[in-house]
C-alpha positions as CSV (number, residue, x, y, z in Angstrom):
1,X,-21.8,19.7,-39.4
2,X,-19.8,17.9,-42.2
3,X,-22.2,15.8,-44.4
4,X,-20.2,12.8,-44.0
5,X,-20.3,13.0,-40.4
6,X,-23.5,11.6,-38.3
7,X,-24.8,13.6,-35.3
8,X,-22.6,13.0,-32.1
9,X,-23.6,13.7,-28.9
10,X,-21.0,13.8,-25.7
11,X,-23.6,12.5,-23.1
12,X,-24.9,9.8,-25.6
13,X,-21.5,9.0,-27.3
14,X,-20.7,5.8,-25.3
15,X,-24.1,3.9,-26.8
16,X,-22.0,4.7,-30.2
17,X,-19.0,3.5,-29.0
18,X,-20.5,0.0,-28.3
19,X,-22.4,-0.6,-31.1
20,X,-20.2,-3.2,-32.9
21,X,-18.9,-5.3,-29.6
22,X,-22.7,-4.9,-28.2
23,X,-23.8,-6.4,-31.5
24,X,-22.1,-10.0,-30.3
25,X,-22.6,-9.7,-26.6
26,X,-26.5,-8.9,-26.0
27,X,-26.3,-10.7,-22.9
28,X,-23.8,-10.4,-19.9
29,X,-22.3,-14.0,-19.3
30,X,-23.7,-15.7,-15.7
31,X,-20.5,-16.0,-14.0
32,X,-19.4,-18.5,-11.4
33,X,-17.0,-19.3,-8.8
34,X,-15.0,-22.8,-8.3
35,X,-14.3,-23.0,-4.5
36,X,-10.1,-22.0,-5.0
37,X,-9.2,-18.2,-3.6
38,X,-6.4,-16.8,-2.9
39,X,-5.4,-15.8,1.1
40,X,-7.6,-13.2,1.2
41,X,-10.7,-14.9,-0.3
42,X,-10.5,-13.3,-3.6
43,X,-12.0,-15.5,-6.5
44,X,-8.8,-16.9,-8.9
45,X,-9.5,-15.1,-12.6
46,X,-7.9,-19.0,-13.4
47,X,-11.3,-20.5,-11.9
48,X,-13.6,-18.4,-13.1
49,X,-15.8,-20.1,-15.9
50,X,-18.0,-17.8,-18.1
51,X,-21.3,-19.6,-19.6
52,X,-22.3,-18.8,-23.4
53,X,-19.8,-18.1,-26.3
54,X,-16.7,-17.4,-26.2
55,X,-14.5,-15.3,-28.4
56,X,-10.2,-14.8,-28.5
57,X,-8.6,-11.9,-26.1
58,X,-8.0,-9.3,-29.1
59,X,-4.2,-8.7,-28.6
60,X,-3.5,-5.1,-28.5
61,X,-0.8,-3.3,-30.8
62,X,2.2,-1.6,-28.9
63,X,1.5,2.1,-28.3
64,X,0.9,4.1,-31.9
65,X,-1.2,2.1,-32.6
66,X,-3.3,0.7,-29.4
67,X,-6.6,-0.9,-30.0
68,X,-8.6,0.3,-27.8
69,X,-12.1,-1.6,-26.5
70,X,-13.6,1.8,-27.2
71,X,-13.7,2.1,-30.9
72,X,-17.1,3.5,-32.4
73,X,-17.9,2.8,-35.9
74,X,-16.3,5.6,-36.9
75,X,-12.7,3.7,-36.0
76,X,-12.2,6.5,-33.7
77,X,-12.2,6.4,-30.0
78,X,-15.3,8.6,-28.2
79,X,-15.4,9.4,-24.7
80,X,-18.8,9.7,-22.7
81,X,-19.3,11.4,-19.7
82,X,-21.4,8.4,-18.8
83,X,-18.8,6.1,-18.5
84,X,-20.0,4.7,-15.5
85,X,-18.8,1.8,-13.3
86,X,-21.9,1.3,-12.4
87,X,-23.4,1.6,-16.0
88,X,-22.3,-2.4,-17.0
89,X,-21.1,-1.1,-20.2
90,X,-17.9,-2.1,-19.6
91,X,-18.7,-5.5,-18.7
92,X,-21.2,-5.4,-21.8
93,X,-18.7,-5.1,-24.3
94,X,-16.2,-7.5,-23.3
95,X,-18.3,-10.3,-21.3
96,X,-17.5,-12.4,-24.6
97,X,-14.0,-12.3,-24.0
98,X,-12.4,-15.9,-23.1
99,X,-10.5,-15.7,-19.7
100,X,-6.8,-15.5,-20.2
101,X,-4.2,-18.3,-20.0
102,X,-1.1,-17.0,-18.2
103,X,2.4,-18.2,-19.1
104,X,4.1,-21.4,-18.5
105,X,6.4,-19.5,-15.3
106,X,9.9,-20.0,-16.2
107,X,13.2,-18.9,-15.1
108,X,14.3,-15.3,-14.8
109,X,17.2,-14.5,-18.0
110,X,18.9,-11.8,-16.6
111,X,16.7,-10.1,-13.9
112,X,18.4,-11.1,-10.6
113,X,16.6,-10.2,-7.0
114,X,18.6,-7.7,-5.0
115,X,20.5,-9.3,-2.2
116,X,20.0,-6.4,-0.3
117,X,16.2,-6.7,-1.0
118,X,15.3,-7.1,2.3
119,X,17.3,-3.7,3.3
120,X,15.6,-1.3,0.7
121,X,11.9,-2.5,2.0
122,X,13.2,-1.0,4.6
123,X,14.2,2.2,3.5
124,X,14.3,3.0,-0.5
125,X,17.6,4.8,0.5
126,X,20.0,1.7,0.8
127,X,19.4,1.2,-2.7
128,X,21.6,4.6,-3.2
129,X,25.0,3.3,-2.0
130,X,24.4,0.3,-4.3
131,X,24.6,2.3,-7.6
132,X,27.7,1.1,-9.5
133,X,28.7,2.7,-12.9
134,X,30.4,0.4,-15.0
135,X,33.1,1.1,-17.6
136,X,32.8,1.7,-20.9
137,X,34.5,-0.9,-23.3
138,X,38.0,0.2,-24.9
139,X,38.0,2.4,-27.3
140,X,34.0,3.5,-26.8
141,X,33.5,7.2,-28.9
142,X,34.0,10.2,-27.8
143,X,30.3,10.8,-27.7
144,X,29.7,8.1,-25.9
145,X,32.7,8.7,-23.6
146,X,30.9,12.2,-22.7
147,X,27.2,10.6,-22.2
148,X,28.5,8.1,-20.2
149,X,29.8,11.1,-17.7
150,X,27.0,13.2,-17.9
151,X,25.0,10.1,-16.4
152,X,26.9,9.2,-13.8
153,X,27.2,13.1,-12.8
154,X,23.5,13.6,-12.4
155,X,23.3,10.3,-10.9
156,X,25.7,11.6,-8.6
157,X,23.2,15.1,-8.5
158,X,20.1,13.0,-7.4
159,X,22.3,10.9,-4.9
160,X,23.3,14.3,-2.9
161,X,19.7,15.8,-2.7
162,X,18.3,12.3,-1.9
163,X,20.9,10.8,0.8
164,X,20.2,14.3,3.0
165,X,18.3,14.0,6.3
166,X,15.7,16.4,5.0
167,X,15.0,16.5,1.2
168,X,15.0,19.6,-0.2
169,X,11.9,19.1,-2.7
170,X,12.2,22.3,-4.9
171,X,15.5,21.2,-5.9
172,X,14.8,17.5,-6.6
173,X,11.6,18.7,-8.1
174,X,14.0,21.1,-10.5
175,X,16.2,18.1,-10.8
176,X,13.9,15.8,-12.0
177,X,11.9,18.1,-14.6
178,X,15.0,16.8,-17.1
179,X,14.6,13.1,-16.2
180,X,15.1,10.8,-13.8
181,X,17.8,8.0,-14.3
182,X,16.3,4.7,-13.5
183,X,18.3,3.7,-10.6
184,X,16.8,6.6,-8.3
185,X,13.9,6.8,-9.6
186,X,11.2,4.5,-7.5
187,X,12.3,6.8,-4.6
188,X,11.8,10.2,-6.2
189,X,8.5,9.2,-7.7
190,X,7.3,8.7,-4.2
191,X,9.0,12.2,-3.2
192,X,7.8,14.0,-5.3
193,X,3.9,12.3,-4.7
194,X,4.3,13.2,-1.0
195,X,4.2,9.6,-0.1
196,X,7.6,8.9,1.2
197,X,8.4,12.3,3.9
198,X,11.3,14.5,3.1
199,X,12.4,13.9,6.6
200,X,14.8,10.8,6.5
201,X,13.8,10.1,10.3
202,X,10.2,9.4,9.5
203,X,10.3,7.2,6.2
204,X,10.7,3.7,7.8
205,X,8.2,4.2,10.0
206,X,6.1,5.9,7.7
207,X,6.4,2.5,4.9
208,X,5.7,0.5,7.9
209,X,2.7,2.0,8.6
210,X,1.1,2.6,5.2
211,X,2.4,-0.8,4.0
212,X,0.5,-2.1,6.8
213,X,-2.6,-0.4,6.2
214,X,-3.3,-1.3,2.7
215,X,-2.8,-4.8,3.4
216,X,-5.3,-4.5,6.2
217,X,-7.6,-2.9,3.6
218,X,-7.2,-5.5,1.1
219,X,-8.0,-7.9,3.5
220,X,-11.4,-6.1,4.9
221,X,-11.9,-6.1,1.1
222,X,-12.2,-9.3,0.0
223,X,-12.4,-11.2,3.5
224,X,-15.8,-13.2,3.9
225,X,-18.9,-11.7,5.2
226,X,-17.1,-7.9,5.8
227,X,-19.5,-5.1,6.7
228,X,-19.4,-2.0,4.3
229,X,-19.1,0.2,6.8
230,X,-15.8,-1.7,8.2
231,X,-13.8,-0.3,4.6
232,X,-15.5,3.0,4.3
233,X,-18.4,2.3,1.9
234,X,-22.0,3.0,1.4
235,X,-24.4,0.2,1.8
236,X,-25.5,0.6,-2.0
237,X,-22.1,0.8,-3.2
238,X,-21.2,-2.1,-1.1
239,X,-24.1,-4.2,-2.4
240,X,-23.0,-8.0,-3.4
241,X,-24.6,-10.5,-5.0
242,X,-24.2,-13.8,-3.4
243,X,-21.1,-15.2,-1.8
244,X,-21.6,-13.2,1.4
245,X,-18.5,-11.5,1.3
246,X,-18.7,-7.6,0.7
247,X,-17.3,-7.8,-2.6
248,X,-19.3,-5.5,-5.0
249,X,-19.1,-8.2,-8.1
250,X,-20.5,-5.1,-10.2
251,X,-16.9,-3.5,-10.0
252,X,-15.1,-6.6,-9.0
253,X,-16.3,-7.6,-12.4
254,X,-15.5,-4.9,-15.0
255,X,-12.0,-4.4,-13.0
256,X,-11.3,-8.5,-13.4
257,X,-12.0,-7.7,-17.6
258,X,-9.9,-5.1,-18.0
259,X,-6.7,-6.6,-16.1
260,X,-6.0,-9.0,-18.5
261,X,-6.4,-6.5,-21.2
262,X,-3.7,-4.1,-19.8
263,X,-0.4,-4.0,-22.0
264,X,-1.2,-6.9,-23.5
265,X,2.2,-6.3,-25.4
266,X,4.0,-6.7,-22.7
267,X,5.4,-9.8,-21.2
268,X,5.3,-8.6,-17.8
269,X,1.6,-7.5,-17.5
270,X,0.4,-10.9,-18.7
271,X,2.2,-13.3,-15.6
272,X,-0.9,-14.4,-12.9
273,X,1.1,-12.3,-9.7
274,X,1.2,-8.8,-12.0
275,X,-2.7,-9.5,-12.6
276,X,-4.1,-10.2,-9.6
277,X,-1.9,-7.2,-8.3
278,X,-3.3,-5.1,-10.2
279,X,-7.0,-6.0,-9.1
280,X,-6.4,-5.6,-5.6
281,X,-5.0,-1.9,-6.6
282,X,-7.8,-1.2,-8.2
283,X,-10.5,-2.9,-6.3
284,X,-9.4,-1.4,-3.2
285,X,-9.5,2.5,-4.8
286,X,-12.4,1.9,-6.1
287,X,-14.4,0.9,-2.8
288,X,-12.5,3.7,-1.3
289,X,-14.0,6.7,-3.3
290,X,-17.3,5.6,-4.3
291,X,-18.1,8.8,-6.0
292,X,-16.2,7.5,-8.5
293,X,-15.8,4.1,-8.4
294,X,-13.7,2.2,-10.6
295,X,-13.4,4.3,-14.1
296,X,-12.3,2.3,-17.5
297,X,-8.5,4.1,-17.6
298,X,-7.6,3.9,-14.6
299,X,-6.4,0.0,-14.9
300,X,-3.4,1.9,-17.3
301,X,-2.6,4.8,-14.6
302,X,-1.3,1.9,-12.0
303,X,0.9,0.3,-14.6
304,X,3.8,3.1,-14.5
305,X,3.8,2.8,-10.7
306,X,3.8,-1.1,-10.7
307,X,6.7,-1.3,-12.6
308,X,9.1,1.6,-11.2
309,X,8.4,0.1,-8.3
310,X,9.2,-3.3,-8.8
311,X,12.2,-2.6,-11.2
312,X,13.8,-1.1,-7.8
313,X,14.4,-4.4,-6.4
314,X,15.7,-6.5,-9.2
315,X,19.4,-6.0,-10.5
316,X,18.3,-5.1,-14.2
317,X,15.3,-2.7,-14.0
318,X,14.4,-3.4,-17.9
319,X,11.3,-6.2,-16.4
320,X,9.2,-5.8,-19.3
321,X,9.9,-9.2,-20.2
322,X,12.0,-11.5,-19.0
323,X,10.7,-12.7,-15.2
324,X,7.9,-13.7,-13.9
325,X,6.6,-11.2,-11.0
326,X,5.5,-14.5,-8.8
327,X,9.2,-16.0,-8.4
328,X,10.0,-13.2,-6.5
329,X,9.5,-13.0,-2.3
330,X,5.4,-12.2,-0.8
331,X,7.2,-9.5,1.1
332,X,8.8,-7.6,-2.5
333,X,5.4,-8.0,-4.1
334,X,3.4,-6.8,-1.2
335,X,5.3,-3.5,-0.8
336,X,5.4,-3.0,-4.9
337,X,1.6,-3.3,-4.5
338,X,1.1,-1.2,-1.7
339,X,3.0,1.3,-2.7
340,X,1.4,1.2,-6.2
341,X,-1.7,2.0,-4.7
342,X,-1.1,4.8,-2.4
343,X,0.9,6.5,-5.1
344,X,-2.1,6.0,-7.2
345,X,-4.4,7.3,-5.1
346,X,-2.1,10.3,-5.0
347,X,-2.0,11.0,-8.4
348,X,-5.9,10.5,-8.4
349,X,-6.0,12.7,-5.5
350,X,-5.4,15.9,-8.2
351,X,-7.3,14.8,-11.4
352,X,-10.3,13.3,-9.1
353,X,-13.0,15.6,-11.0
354,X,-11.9,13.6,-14.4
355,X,-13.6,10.7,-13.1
356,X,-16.9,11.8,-11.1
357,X,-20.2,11.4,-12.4
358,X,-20.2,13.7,-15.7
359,X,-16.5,13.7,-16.1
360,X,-16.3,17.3,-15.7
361,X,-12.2,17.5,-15.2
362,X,-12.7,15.6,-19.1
363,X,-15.0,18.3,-20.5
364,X,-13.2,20.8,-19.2
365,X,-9.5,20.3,-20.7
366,X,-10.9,19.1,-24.1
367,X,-12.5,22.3,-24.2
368,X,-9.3,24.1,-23.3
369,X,-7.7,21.8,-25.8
370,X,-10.1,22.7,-28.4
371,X,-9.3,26.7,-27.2
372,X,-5.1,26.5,-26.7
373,X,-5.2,24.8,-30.1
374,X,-6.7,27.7,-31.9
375,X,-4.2,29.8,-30.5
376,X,-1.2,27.8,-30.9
377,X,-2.7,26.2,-34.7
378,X,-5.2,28.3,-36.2
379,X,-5.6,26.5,-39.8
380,X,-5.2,22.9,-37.9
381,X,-8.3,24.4,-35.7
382,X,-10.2,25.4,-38.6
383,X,-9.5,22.8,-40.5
384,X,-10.8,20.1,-37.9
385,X,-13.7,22.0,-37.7
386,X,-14.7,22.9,-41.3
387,X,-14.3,18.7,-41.4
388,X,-16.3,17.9,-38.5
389,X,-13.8,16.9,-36.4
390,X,-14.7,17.4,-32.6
391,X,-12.1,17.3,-30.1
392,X,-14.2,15.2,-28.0
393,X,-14.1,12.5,-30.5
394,X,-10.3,12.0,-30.1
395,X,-9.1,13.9,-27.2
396,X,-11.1,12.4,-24.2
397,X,-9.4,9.0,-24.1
398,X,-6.0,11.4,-24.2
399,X,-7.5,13.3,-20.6
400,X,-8.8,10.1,-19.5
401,X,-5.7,7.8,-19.6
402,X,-3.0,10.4,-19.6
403,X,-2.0,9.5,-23.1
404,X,-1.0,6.1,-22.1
405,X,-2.9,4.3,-25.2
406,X,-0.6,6.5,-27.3
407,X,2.5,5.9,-26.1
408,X,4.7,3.2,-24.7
409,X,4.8,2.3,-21.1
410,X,8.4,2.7,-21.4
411,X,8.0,6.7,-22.7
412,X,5.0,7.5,-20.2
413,X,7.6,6.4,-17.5
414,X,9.7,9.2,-18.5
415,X,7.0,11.5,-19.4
416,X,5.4,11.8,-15.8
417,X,9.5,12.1,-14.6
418,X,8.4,16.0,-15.6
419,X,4.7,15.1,-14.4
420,X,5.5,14.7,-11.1
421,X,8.3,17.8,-11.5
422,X,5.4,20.3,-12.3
423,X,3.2,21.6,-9.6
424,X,-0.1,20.6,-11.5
425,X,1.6,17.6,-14.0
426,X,-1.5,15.8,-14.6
427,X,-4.1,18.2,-15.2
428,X,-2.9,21.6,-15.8
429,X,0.7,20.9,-17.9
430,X,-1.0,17.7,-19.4
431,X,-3.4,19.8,-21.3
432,X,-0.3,21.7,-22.9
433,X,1.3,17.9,-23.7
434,X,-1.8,17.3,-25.5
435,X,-1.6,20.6,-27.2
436,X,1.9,19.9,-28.6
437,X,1.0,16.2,-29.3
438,X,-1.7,17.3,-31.7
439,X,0.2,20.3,-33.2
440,X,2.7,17.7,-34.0
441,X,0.8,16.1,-36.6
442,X,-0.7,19.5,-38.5
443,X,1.3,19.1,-41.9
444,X,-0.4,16.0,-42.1
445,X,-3.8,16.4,-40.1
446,X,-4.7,19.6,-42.7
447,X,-4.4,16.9,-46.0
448,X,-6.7,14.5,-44.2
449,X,-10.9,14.3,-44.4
450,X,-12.9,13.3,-41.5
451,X,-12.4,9.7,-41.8
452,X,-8.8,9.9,-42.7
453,X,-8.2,12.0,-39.2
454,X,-10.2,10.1,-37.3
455,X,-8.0,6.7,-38.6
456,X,-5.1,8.6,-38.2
457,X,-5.5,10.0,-34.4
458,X,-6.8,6.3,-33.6
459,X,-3.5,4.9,-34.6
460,X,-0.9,7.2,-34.2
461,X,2.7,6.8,-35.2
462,X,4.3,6.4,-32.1
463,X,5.5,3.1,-31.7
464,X,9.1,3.7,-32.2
465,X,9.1,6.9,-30.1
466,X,12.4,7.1,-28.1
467,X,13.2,9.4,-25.2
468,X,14.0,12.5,-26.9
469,X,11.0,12.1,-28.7
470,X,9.4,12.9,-25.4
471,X,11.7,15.0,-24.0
472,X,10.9,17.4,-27.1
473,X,7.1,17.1,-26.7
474,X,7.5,18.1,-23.6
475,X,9.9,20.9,-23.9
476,X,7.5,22.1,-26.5
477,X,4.7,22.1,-24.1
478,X,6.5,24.0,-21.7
479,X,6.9,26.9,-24.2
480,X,3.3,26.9,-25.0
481,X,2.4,26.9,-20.7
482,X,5.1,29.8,-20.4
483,X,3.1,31.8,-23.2
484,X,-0.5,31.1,-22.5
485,X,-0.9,30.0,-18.6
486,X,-2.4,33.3,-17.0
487,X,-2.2,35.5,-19.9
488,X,-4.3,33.7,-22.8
489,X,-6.9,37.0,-23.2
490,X,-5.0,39.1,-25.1
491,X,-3.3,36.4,-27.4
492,X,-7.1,34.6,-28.5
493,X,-7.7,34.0,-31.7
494,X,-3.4,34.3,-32.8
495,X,-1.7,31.8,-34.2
496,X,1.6,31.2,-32.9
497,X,2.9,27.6,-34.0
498,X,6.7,27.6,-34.2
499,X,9.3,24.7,-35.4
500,X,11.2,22.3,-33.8
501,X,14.9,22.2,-31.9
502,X,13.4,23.2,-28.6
503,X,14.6,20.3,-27.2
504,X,16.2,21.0,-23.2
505,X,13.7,23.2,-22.4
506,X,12.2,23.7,-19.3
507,X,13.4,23.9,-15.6
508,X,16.1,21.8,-14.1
């Protein structure tokens, strides 16, 4: 152990990571309730008063350099496989915080509702006749000239595949490993999740039905005086202190923190209709697999799904700022949200073990990360180690939110395009993302002490990632699956870092 570096323990790490926000909050806040709720009971975040002091929302930096409520002492972010919804340190750690004030709703500038809104609730497919390609100005460059066409022919691509009566998945999969363009995308996400049905005969019935059932769910959840058993949870789990309504405040609670603390850059995630969307997602998974509950992380994994979704029905899909979610139609925002959350729940589906009790999806890629990365990097390996540096100490919050605290919501968008492309995107090829992301930094990471790597994989350089930023890590991260998935034995313990310009690699 480095002699600058004090003990650190993976099932004890998360009393570490508290210590300096637990110093100010060594009580949890009594919280009450005015009377208002919303239609299904649900207690307004705008009414809720907190008792004791109170301290400013910390606004968080844009990705590359995301603060995260999880800082240890260290200025690092730790991991612990007790990370428990049920452990209050969540709530803990941020029961100081002041309750949000949501912006003043104003007019939309520039996002325009879909007159055919009412048609694509119907079926996502009527958005695909809608697609128009507008000219480029007079005398535009070459360059230009020749992007411009490539777009609109694999526009064109995805159209084909995706107005057929039955989708041919391994082919939009293959498609889609390169990108998805933003005006076909909300429908291929759900493709390629298994949500929507390749069979064009079944979707509308099949929206119908599931649209139907989450609401029903979210009302079970928050209606007045609801019987555990009635929304599939155990008595303990269901367990609620006062107000006689089912809710579990325990969860309700750490879930109704962490909302307003979700891309706090960003315009969009800070309007009262995006919020309280968001908590019904997550309140409702969580109730639903109790083995888990609701996990710290999880509050980011929605976001991508939230906003694909929504950008689908609003002329300019660029919503990050710029409208207020609440202007538009109940019957837009219901489908976004319930379509959110079975998506969601899909994606959790495959990566379910990252978030039991002990984590052990987690412990298991960052010790693969810590392996792959001795093959791939052998002085960056030995150099973290002869520092002190576990791969624990920066790597979990990297399996645990899917990278999203290091990159823009924008990038992860097109980063889980190849995700959801890849039979096993979000555990097995994610661990070889992670691999490239850290390789990335080497020529710097090997000049750096403990402390300085620590501060340095805290704040990465990201923010002004673009696109083929992405598209490179991930091209590099297909190389390194192709070489190591299935045959890593015989190539343990060699090094086999290469350069750049492997960009438009990969299927598709």
């Amino acid at each position: 152990m480095h002699p600058n570096q004090k003990p650190f323990s993976y099932l004890q790490s998360n009393n570490d990571t508290d210590a300096d926000e637990d110093e100010d909050d060594d009580e949890e806040p009594e919280i009450t309730f005015d009377d208002d709720e919303d239609e299904f009971g649900l207690p307004s975040i705008a009414s809720m008063r907190r008792k004791g002091k109170r301290k400013p929302l910390n606004k968080g930096k844009d990705p590359g350099g995301t603060g995260s409520s999880l800082t240890s002492p260290l200025g690092s972010d730790f991991g612990s496989a007790h990370w428990r919804m049920n452990s209050g340190d969540i709530a803990e750690e941020r029961s100081g915080n002041t309750i949000p004030l949501y912006p003043t709703a104003k007019p939309t500038v520039g996002k325009i509702l879909r007159p055919q809104y009412k048609d694509i609730l119907r079926d996502p497919a009527n958005a695909l006749h809608l697609i128009a390609h507008p000219p480029l100005p007079p005398g535009a460059p070459q360059k230009e000239i020749e992007e411009h066409s490539a777009r609109i022919g694999r526009i064109n691509k995805f159209k084909r595949i995706l107005q057929s009566s039955t989708i041919a998945l391994p082919e939009l999969r293959s498609t889609a490993w390169s990108g998805i363009p933003v005006e076909v995308r909300s429908m291929t996400w759900q493709l390629l999740l298994g949500y929507l049905p390749a069979s064009s005969e079944r979707r509308i019935t099949t929206l119908e039905r599931k649209r139907k059932e989450y609401l029903e769910a979210v009302r079970q959840a928050f209606e007045k005086s609801t019987a555990a058993s009635e929304i599939g949870m155990t008595p303990s789990v269901a367990s609620s202190k006062g107000r006689g309504r089912g809710l579990d405040e325990a969860i309700w609670h750490q879930i109704s923190i962490d909302v307003p603390r979700t891309n706090p850059h960003l315009e969009l995630y800070s309007y009262e209709a995006t919020q309280r969307s968001l908590e019904r997602i997550l309140y409702v998974w969580a109730i639903r697999h109790p083995a888990s509950g609701y996990v710290q992380g999880i509050n980011d994994l929605v976001t991508p799904f939230w906003q694909v979704f929504l950008g689908a029905y609003i002329t300019d899909p660029d919503i990050e700022s710029g409208m207020d979610p609440g202007q538009l139609p109940k019957t837009v925002l219901d489908a976004v949200e319930a379509d959110s959350f079975w998506c969601l729940t899909k994606l959790l589906d495959g990566i379910q073990d990252n978030y039991i009790f002990a984590q052990p999806g987690i412990q298991r890629q960052v010790a693969s990360l810590r392996d792959l990365t001795t093959r791939i990097d052998k002085t960056l390996a030995t150099h973290l180690e002869r520092e002190g540096v576990e791969f624990i100490q920066f790597s979990f919050r990297w399996m645990n939110c899917l990278l999203m605290r290091e990159i823009s919501v924008k990038n992860t968008i097109r980063m889980w395009d190849t995700y959801l492309a890849e039979e096993r995107g979000f555990s097995d090829f994610h661990l070889y993302v992670c691999a490239a992301f850290l390789v990335k930094w080497s020529d710097q990471l090997v000049k750096m002490d403990f402390q300085e790597v620590m501060m340095f994989l805290q704040s990465l350089p990201t923010r002004n990632w673009t696109e083929k930023d992405i598209e490179l890590l991930l091209s590099e991260a297909f190389i390194w699956q192709s070489l190591f998935r299935g045959s890593s034995a015989h190539l343990k313990g060699q090094s086999t870092k290469v350069g750049n310009g492997m960009v438009g690699m990969g299927p598709g």
